[in-house]
C-alpha positions in Angstrom: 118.4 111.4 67.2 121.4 113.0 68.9 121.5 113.3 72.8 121.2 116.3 74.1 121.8 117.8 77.7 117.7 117.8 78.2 118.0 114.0 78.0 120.2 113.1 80.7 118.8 115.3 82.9 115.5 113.5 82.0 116.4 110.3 83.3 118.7 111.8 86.2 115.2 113.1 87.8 113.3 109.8 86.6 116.3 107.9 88.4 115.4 109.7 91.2 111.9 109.1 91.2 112.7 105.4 91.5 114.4 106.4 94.7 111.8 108.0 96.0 109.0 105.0 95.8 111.2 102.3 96.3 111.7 103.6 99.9 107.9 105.1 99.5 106.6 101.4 98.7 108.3 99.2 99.7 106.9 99.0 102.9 103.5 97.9 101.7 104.5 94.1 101.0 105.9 93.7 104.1 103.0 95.7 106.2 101.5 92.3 107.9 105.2 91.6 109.2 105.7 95.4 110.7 102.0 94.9 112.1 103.1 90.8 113.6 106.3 92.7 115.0 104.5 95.6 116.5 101.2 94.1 117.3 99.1 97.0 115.8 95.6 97.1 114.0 94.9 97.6 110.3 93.8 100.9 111.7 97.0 101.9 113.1 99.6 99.9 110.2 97.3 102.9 107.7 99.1 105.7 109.9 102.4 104.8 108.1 101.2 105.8 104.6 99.2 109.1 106.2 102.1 110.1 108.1 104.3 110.3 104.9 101.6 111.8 102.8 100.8 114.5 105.5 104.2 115.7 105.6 104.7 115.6 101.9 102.0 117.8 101.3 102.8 119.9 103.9 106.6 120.5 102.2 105.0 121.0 98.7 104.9 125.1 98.6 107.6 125.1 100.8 110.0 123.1 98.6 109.4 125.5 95.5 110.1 128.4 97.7 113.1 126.8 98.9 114.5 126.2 95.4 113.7 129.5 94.5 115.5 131.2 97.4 118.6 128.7 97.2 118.8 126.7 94.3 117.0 123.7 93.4 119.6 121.6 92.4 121.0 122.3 96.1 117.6 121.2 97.2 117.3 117.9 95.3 120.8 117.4 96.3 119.8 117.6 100.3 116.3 116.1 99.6 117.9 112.6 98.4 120.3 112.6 100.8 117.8 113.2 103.6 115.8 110.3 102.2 118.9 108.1 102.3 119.3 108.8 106.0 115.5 108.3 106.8 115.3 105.1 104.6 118.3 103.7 106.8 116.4 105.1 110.1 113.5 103.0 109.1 115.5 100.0 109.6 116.8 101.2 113.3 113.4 102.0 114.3 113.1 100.1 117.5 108.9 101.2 118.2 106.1 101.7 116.1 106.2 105.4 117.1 110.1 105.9 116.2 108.9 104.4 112.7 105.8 106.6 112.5 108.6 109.4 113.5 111.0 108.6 110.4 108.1 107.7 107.7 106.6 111.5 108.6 110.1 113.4 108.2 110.8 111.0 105.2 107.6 112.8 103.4 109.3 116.2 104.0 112.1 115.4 102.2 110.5 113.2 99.6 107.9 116.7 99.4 111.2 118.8 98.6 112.4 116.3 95.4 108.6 116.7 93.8 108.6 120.8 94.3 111.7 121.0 92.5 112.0 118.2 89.6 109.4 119.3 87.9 110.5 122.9 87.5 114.1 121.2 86.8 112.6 119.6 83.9 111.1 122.5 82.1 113.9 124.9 83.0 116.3 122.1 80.6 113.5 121.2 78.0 112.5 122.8 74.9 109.0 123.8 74.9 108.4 121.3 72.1 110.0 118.2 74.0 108.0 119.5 77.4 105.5 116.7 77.0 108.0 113.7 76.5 110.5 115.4 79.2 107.9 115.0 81.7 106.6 111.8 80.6 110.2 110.0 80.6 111.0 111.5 84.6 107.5 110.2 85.3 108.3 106.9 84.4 110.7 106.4 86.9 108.0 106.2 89.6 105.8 103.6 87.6 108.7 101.9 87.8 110.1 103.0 91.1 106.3 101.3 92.6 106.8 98.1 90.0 110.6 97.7 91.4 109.9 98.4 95.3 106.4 95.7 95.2 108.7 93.1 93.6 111.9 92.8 95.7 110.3 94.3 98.9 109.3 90.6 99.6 111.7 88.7 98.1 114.3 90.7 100.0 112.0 90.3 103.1 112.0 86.5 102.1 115.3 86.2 101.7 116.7 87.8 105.3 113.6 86.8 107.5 113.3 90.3 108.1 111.4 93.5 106.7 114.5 95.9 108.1 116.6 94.8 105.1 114.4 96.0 102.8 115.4 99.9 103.1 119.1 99.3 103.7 119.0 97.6 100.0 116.1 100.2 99.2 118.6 103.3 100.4 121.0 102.8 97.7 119.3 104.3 95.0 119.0 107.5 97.1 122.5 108.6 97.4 123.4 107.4 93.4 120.8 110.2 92.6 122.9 112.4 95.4 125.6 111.9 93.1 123.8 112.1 90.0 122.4 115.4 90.5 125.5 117.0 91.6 127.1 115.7 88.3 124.8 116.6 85.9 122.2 119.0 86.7 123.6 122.5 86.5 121.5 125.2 86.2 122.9 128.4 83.9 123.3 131.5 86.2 120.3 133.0 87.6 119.4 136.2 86.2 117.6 139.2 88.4 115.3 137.8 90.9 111.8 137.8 90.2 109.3 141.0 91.0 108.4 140.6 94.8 105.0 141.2 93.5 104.7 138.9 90.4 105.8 136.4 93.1 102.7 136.6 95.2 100.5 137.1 92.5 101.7 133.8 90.7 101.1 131.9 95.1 97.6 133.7 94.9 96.8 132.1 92.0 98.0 128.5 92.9 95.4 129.1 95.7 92.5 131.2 94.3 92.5 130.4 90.1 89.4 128.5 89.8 90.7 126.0 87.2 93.0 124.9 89.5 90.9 123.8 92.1 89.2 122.1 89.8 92.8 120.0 88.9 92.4 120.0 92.4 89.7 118.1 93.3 90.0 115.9 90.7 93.6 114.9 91.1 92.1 114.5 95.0 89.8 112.0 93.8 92.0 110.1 91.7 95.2 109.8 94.0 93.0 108.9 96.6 91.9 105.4 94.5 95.2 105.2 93.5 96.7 104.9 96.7 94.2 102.9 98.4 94.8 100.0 96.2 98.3 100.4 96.2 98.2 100.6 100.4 96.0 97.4 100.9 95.8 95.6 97.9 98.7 93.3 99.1 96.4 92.2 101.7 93.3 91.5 99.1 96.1 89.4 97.5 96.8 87.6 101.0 93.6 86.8 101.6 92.0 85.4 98.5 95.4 83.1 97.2 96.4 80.1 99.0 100.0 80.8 97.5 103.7 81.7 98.3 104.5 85.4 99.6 107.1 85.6 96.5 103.8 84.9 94.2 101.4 87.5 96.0 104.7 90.1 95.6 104.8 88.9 91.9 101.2 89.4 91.1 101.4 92.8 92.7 103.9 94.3 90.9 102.2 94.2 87.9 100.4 98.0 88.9 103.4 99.4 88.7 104.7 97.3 85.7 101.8 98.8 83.5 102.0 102.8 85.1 105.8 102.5 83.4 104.3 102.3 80.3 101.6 103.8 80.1 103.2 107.1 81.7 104.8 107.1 78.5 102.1 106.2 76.0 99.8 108.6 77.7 102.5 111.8 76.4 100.7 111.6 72.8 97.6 111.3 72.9 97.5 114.3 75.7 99.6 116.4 72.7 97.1 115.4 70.1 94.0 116.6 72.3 95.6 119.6 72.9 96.4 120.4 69.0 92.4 119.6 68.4 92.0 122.7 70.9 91.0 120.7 74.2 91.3 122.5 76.9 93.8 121.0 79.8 91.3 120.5 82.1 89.3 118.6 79.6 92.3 116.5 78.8 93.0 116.2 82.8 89.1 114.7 82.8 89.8 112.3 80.1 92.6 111.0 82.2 90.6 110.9 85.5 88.1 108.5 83.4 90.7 106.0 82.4 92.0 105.8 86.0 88.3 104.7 87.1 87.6 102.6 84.7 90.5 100.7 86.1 89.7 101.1 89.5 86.0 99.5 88.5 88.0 96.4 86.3 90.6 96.1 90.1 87.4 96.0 92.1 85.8 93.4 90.0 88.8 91.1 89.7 89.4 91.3 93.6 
């Protein structure tokens, strides 16, 4: 198979999604040392992960209007950037509200990357490679979760001190700066869109009833998803009498398997849709794997 253009830009935005939750996760593993530093609760170490997921839903509408009013390769372009700058603030941080400060703003930008990749992806892909495109950037945050849980505590092992971790952590960030502004160049943009097909399409993403639907599933999923990926260091903690390196190890495997299967997952959603399932139907099917592996997690813990 030759490569085409589609293909770089696939693993460009995948890159970039192992940005994203290396500076996104990696402050899970080393949670009890932020919380020995700061002398906060369970409680209040949970505000971390609600103050970045507030902000990066706020930024999600936002972000697609932004890259349709300016460009969204100028958007992914500052949105990486930002996160560089926010990934080295978290090491500066100097009180547990300064860090609460800099993990909230580093969900706005991380919000801008997700509003625009996507789009990126299907505006480079043909129709019949939509599937695969979107399964190979994908990957990149399986593996962006499997790469942040494993050296996130060996790094903190290694310097005595959770700062390091986003200094090494910010790296990837501006490489994707860089790789963006390289590769991912958009064709020029034709006549703007009808003012009025414009709000029809935002009244749909808020009224269509199928889409609530996505919705409240994808509500329902996420929410057992990042639950176990928040605390589950902790479960770890408390039921091995081992090494941090080996509770780090034996984490990383959630994100080792989402790599894969993020992949593996692109064919059998194609041939569902070829037998004339309907998306949501296929979207369901999904939901039901996810809890059948939250049930095995809870049983093995």
């Amino acid at each position: 198979m030759a490569w085409r253009k589609y293909h770089t830009i696939w693993f460009v935005m995948a890159f970039g999604w192992v940005a994203l939750y290396v500076v996104r996760m990696g402050i899970s593993p080393v949670l009890g040392l932020i919380m020995e530093e700061f002398h906060i609760s369970y409680a209040t170490a949970g505000s971390l992960f609600s103050a970045i997921f507030i902000s990066y839903t706020m930024m999600q509408v936002p972000s697609g209007y932004l890259g349709d009013r300016f460009g969204r390769r100028k958007i992914l372009i500052v949105s990486t950037l930002l996160w560089f700058f926010f990934s080295l603030g978290t090491a500066l941080v100097q009180s547990f509200a300064m860090l609460v400060a800099v993990r909230f703003l580093t969900g706005f930008a991380h919000g801008a990357y997700f509003g625009n990749e996507k789009p990126t992806i299907v505006a480079f892909t043909p129709a019949e490679k939509m599937g695969q495109g979107q399964a190979v950037s994908f990957m990149g945050l399986a593996f962006g979760f499997f790469l942040a849980v494993f050296f996130s505590g060996m790094i903190a092992d290694y310097t005595h001190n959770w700062r390091w971790v986003f200094v090494v952590f910010s790296v990837p960030s501006i490489i994707t700066s860089f790789l963006i502004f390289k590769y991912v160049h958009y064709p020029e943009r034709g006549p703007r869109a009808d003012p009025a097909e414009s709000r029809a399409a935002y009244k749909k993403a808020f009224m269509g009833r199928d889409l609530w639907l996505m919705y409240l599933l994808g509500f329902a999923l996420l929410y057992a998803y990042w639950l176990l990926a928040t605390w589950m260091p902790f479960h770890i903690y408390g039921d091995g009498d081992f090494d941090d390196y080996r509770k780090f190890r034996t984490f990383r495997n959630s994100g080792f398997g989402g790599t894969a299967g993020s992949f593996y997952h692109r064919d059998p959603q194609r041939h569902l849709f070829k037998k004339g399932f309907r998306s949501e139907m296929v979207y369901c099917r999904q939901c039901v794997d996810v809890d059948v592996t939250d049930a095995v997690n809870g049983l093995c813990c």
